[in-house]
VEXLUM-447034 format. One line per 4 residues: number of its first residue (from 1); for each residue x, y, z of C-alpha. Coordinates in nm, 4 decimals, decimal comma, always signed. Each point is the difference from the previous one (the first is absolute). Last residue first. Layout:
NUM) X/Y/Z; ...
END
This chain:
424) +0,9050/-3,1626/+1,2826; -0,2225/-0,2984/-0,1299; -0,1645/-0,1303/-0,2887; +0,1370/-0,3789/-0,1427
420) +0,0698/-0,0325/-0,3301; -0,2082/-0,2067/-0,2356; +0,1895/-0,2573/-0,1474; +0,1562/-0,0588/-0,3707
416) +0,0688/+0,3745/-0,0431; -0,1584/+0,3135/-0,0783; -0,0980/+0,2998/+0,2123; -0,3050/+0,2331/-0,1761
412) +0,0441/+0,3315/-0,1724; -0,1040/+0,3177/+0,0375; +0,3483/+0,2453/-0,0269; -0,0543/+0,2437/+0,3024
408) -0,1024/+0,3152/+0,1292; -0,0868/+0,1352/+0,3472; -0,1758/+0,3281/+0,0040; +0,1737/+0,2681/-0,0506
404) +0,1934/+0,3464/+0,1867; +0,2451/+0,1145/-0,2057; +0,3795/-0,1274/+0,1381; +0,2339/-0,0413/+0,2552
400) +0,1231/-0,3165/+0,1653; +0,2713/-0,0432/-0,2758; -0,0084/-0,3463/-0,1831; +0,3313/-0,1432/-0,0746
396) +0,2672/+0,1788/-0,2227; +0,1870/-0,1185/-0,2971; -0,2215/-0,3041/-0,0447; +0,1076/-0,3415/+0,1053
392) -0,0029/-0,2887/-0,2944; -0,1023/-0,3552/+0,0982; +0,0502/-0,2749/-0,2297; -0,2573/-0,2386/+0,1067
388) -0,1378/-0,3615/+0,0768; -0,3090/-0,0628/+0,0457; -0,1328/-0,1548/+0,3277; -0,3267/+0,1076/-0,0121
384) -0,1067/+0,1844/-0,3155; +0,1547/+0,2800/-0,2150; -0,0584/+0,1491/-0,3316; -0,2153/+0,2578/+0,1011
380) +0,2259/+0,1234/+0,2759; +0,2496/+0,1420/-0,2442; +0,0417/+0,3344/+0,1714; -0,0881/+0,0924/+0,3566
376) +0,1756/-0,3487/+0,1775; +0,0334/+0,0281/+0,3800; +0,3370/-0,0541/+0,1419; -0,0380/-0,0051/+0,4046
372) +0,2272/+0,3140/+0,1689; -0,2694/+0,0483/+0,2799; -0,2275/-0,2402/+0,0394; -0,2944/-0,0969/-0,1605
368) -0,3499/-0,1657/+0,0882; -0,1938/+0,2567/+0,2006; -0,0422/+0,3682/-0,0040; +0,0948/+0,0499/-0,3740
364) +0,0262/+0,3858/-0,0849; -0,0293/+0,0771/-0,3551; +0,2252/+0,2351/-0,2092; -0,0559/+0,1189/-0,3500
360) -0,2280/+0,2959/+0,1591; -0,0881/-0,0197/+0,3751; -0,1224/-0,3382/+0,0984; -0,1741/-0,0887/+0,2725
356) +0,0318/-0,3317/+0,1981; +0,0239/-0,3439/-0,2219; -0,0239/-0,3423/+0,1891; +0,2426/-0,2625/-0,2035
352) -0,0309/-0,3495/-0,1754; +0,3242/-0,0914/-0,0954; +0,0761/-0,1725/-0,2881; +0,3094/-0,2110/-0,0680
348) +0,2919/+0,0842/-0,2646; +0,3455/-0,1617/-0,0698; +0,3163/+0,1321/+0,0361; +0,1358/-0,2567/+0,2286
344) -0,0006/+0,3342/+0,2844; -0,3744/+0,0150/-0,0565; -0,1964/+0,2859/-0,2457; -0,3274/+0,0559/+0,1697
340) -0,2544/+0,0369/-0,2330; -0,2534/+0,2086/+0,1441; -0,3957/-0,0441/+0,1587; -0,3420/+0,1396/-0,0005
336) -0,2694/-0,2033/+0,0983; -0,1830/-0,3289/-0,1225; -0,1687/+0,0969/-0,3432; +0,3340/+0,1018/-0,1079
332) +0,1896/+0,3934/+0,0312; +0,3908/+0,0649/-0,0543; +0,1912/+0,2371/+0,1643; +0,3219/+0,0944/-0,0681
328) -0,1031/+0,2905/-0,2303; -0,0843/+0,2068/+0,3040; +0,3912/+0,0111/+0,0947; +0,0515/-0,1606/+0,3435
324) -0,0118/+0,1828/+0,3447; +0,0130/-0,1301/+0,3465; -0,0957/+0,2551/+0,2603; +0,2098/+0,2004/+0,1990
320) -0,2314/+0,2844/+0,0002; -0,3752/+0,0785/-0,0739; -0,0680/+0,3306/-0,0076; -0,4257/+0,1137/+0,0348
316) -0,1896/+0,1709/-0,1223; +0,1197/+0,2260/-0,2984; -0,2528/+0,1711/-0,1797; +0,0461/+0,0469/-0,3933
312) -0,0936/+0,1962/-0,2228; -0,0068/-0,0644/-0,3957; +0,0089/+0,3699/-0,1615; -0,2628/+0,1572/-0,2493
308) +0,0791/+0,3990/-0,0565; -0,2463/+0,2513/+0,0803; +0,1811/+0,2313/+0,1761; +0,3683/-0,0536/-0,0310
304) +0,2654/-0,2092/+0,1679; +0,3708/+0,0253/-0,0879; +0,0131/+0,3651/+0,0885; +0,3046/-0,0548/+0,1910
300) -0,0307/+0,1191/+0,3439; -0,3637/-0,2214/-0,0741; -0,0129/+0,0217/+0,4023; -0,2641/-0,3163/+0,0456
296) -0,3672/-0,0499/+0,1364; -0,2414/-0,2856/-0,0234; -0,3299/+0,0083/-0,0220; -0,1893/-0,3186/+0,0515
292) -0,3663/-0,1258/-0,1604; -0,1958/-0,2669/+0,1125; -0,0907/-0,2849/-0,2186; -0,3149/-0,2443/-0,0591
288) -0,0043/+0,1404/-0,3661; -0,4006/+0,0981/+0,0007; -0,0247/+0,0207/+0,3884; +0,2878/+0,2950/+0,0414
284) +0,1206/-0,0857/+0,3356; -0,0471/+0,3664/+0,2424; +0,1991/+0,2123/+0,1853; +0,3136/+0,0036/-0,2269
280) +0,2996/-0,0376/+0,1264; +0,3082/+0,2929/+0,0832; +0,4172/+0,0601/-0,0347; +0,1469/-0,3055/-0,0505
276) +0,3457/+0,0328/-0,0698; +0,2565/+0,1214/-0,3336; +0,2210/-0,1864/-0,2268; +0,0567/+0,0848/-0,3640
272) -0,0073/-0,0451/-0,3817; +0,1050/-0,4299/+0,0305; +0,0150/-0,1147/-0,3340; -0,0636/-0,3916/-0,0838
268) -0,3867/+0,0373/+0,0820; -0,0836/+0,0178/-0,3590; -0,2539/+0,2736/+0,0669; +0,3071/+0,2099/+0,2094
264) +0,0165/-0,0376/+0,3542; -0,0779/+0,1972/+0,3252; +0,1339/-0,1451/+0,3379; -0,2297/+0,0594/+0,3215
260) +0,1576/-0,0943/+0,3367; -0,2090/-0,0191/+0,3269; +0,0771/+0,2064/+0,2524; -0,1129/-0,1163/+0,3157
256) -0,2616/+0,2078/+0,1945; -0,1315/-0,2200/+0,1933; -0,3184/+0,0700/-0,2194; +0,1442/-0,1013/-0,3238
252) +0,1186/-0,3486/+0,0950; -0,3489/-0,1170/+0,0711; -0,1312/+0,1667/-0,2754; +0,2073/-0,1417/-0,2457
248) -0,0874/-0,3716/+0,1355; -0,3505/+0,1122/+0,0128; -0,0212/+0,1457/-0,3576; +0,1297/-0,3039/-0,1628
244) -0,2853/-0,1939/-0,0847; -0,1214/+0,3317/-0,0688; +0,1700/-0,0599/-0,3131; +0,2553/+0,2963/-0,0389
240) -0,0750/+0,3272/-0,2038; +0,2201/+0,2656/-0,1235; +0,0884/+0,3854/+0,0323; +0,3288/+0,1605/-0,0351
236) +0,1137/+0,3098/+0,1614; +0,2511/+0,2661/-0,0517; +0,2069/+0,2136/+0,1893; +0,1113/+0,2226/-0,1704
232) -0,2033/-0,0167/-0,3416; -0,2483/+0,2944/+0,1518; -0,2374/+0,0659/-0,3168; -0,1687/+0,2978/-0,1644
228) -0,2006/+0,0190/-0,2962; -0,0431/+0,3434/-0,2156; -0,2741/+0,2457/-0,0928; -0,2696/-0,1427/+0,1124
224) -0,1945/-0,2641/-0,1799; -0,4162/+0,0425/+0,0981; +0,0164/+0,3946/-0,1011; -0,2989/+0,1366/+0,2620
220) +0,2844/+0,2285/+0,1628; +0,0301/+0,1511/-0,3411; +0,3091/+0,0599/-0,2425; +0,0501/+0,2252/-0,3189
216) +0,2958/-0,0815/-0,1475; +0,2370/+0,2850/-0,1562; +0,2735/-0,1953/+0,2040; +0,0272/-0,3490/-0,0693
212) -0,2335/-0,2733/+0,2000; +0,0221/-0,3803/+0,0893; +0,3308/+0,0185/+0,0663; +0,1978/-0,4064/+0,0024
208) +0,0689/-0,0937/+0,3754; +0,1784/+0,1947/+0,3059; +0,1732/-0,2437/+0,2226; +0,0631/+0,0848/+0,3811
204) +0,0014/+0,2233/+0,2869; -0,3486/+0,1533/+0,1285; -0,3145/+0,1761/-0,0769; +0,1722/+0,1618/-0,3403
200) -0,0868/+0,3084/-0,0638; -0,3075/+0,1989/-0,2148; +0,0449/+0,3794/+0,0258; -0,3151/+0,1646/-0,1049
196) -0,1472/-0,1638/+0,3542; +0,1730/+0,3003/+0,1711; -0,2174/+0,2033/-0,1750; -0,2799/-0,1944/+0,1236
192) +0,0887/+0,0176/+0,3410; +0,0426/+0,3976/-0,0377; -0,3550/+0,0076/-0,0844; -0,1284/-0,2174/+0,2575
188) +0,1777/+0,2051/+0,2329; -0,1294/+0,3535/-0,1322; -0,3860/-0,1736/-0,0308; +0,0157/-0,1132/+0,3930
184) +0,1465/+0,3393/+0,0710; -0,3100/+0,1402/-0,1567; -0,2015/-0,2000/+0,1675; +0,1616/+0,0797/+0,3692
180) -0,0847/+0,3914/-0,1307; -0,3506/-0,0745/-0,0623; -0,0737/-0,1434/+0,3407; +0,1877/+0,2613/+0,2121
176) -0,2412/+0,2143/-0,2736; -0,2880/-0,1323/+0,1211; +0,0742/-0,0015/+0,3975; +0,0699/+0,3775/-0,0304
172) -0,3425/-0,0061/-0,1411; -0,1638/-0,1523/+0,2561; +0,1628/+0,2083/+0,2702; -0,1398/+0,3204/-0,2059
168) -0,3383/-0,1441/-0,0235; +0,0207/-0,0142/+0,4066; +0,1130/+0,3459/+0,0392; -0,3170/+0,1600/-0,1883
164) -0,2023/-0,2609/+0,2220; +0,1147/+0,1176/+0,2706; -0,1662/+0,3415/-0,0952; +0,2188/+0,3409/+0,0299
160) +0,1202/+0,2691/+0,2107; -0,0518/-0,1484/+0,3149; +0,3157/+0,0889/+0,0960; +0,1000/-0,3836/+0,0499
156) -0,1671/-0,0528/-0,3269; +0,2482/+0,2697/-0,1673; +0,3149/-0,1528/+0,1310; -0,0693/-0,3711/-0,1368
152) -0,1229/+0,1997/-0,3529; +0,3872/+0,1564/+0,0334; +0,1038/-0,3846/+0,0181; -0,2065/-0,0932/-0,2439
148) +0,1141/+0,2433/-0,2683; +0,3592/-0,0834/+0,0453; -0,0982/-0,3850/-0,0514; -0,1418/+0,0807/-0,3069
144) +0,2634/+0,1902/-0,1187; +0,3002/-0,2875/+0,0381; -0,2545/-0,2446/-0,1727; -0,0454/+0,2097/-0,2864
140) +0,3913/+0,0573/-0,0190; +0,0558/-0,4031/+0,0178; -0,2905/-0,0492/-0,2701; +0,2196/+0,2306/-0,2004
136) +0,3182/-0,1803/+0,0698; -0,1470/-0,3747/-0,0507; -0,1979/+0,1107/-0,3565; +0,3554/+0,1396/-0,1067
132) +0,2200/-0,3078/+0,1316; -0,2315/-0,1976/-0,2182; +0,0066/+0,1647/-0,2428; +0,3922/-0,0223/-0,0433
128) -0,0343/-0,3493/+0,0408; -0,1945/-0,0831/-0,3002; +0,2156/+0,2227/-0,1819; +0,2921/-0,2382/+0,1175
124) -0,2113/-0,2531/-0,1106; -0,0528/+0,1260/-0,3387; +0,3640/+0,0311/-0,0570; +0,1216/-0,3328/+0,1143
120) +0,0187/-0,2132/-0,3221; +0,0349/-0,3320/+0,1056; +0,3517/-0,1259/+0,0610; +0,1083/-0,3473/-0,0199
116) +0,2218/-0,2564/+0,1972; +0,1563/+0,2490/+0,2939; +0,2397/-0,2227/+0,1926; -0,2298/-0,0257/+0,3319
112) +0,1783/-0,3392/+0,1056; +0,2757/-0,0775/-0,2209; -0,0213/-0,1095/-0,3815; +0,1767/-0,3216/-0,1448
108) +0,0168/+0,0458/-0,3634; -0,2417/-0,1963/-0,2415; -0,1368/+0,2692/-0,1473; +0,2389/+0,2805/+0,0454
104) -0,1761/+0,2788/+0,2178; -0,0591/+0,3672/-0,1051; -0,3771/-0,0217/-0,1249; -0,0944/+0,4118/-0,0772
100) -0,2802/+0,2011/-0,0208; -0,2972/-0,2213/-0,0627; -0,3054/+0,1871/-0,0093; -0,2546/-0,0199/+0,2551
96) -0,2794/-0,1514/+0,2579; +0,0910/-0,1033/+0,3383; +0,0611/-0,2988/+0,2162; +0,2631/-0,1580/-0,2916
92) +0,0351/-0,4133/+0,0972; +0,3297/-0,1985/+0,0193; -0,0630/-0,3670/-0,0135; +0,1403/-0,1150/+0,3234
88) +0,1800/-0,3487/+0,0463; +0,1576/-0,0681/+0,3263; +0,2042/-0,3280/+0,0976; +0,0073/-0,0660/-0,3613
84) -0,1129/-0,3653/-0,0211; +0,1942/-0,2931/-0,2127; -0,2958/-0,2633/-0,0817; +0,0962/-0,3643/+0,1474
80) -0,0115/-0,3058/-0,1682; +0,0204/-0,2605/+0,3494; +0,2374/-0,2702/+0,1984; -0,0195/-0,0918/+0,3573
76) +0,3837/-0,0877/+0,0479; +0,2244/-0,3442/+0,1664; +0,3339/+0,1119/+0,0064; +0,2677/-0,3165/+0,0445
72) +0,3272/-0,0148/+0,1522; +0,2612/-0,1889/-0,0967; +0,1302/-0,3666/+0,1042; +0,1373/-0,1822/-0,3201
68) -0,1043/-0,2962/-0,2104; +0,2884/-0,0779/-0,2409; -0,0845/+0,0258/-0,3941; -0,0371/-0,2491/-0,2553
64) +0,0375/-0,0118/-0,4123; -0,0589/-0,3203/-0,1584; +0,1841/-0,2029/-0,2261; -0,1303/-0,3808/-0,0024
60) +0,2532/-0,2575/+0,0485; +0,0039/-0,2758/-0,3040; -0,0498/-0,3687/+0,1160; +0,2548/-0,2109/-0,1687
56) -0,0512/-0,3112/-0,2624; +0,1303/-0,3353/+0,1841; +0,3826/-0,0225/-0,0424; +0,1838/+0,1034/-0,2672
52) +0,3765/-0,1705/+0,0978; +0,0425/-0,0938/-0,3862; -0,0024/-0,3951/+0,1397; -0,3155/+0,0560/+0,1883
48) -0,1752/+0,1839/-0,2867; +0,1307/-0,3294/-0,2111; -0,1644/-0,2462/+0,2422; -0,3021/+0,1542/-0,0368
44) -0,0594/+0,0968/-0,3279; +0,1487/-0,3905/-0,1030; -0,2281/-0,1205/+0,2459; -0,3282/+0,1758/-0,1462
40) +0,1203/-0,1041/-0,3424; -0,0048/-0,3765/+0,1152; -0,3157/+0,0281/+0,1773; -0,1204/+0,1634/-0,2933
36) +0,1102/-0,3056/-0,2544; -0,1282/-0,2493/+0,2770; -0,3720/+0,1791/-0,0391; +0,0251/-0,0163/-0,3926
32) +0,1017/-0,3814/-0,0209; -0,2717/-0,0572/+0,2622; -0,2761/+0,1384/-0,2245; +0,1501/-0,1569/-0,2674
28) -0,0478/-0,3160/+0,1038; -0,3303/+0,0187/+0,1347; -0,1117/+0,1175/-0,3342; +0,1717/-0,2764/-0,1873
24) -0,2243/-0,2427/+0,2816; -0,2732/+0,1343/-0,0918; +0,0228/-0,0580/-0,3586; +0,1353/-0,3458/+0,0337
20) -0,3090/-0,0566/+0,2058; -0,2503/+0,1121/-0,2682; +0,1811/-0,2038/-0,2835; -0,0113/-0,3538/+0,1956
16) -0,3240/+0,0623/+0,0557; -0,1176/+0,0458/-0,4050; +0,2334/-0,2652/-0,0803; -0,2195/-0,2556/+0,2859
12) -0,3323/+0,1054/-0,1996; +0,1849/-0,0793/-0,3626; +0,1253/-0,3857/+0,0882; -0,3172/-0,0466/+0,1854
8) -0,1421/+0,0571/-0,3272; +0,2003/-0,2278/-0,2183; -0,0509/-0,2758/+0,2691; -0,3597/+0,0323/-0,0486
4) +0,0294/-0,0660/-0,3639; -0,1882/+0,3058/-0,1691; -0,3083/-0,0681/-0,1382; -0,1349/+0,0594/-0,3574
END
């Protein structure tokens, strides 16, 4: 059965009349809520005022800066260099024998022709007695021969005998002049080689480790000698340079300026001594591209020794007067190289800069600072331009001397809300 029509319009316009009331609670509330925060928001604000908070404060950043400073600045040509004795000699025997006796200390500094080991001498000195024996009876032979031909000279002037006769006896007088020089060739190589029983030292310097004991038996053919000699004062050091550099060490080499060598230890924070160029190779060694130096210093102290592994380096060329910031200052983008400046306001602003060389935690800056400026070393990875900071001075600002380096810096990128621009 059929509703009555007005029934049904009756239901459709309750069904409406629900939706909007629903939409319009919604709207409601929604404003209810946004009135309540604008309330709260007030309140906040207008009781900060009233406590005398203010907005909330920007912190200062605490960084560490240092004053750039005029030094001077080294600039080196650095290589691992092999210490050299200036003379090296392995000590050879140059006859056969018996150890008789090894009086040095090994070790000990010996000086020139301080005996170093005796060979037995005994059969040389019999050597040399037969010698002079064979000399002084060829001598008498001699002597009688020529006695002969001069009566044989009297003999063919009387006729007496053939020239021939006299002749022979010229020869032979010739013979024996001949045996005789032999014979003093045998007596002086025989007291040569008793001399040789006494093995010295060729110069002044270090005797090594013995390589024999007495009671040995010992040959010239023996390939390791009987000791090692080096001279340890002076000494020299050898290393190569890039012959990229050989021209510019060249050049100063032949007008005969002397160019500064220091020796280092392997962690290059030790300096062992300071000597000069003393010689270059003749020739670049085409596997390494390098050309080798030798270098020459006093060693009063024994500090170097053969052998040893030292950092050398070559000093070019002084720069002085030049402004000088702490290596650690300098900070590296995609743009350049630049520093925080710290302002008088205390803030921060970056400024690009032009390095020069650097010699150990100090690098030379050629354009963009000044003398006295505040350049942040510590803390500069929190920082971007214009932020504010808390600076703190170290104890003592960056000292123009140093180990020679390449310039080194924090890699990082200025921040900010605007690119800054590049310049001096």
């Amino acid at each position: 059965m059929a509703l009555p029509l007005d029934t049904q319009d009756a239901k459709n316009s309750g069904v409406d009349m629900t939706s909007a009331g629903g939409r319009k609670w919604r709207v409601g509330a929604f404003t209810a809520l946004l009135a309540a925060l604008a309330v709260y928001a007030g309140w906040m604000f207008l009781g900060n005022h009233a406590s005398g908070q203010g907005p909330p404060r920007t912190f200062a950043v605490p960084v560490v800066a240092v004053a750039a400073q005029q030094g001077d600045i080294h600039t080196y040509i650095t290589g691992l260099g092999t210490v050299t004795a200036l003379y090296t000699a392995t000590i050879h025997t140059r006859v056969n024998g018996q150890v008789m006796k090894v009086p040095f200390k090994e070790g000990d500094i010996v000086k020139k022709d301080a005996l170093l080991v005796e060979v037995d001498p005994r059969p040389f000195e019999a050597a040399v007695l037969q010698a002079e024996g064979q000399l002084e009876r060829d001598k008498a032979l001699l002597a009688e021969a020529k006695r002969d031909l001069k009566r044989y000279d009297i003999l063919v002037k009387q006729d007496s005998i053939a020239q021939q006769i006299r002749d022979d006896q010229e020869y032979l007088v010739h013979q024996y002049e001949g045996t005789v020089k032999l014979d003093q060739g045998n007596l002086d190589a025989a007291k040569v080689n008793l001399i040789y029983t006494r093995i010295t030292a060729p110069f002044t310097g270090r005797i090594g480790l013995r390589l024999v004991d007495p009671g040995n038996i010992i040959q010239t053919t023996d390939a390791t000698g009987v000791a090692v000699m080096t001279v340890e004062q002076p000494i020299t050091v050898i290393f190569p340079i890039p012959e990229d550099n050989l021209q510019a060490v060249l050049k100063k080499f032949k007008t005969g300026e002397t160019l500064q060598v220091e020796a280092f230890d392997r962690a290059q924070t030790r300096k062992i001594a300071t000597g000069h160029l003393l010689a270059t190779n003749n020739q670049i060694d085409t596997t390494t591209g390098t050309d080798q130096l030798k270098a020459v210093f006093e060693n009063k102290d024994n500090a170097l020794f053969p052998n040893q592994f030292v950092n050398a380096r070559l000093l070019m060329e002084t720069l002085s007067g030049v402004t000088v910031i702490p290596s650690a200052a300098v900070q590296h983008s995609p743009k350049g190289t630049f520093v925080y400046l710290v302002k008088e306001d205390q803030t921060v602003t970056v400024r690009w800069v032009k390095l020069g060389p650097s010699e150990g935690d100090n690098q030379s800056i050629e354009e963009g600072l000044s003398t006295g400026d505040l350049a942040v070393v510590e803390g500069a990875e929190r920082l971007k331009e214009g932020s504010r900071v808390e600076v703190q001075k170290q104890g003592s600002s960056a000292s123009p001397q140093g180990t020679s380096s390449s310039p080194q810096g924090t890699n990082s990128s200025p921040q900010g809300s605007s690119s800054p621009a590049k310049g001096n």
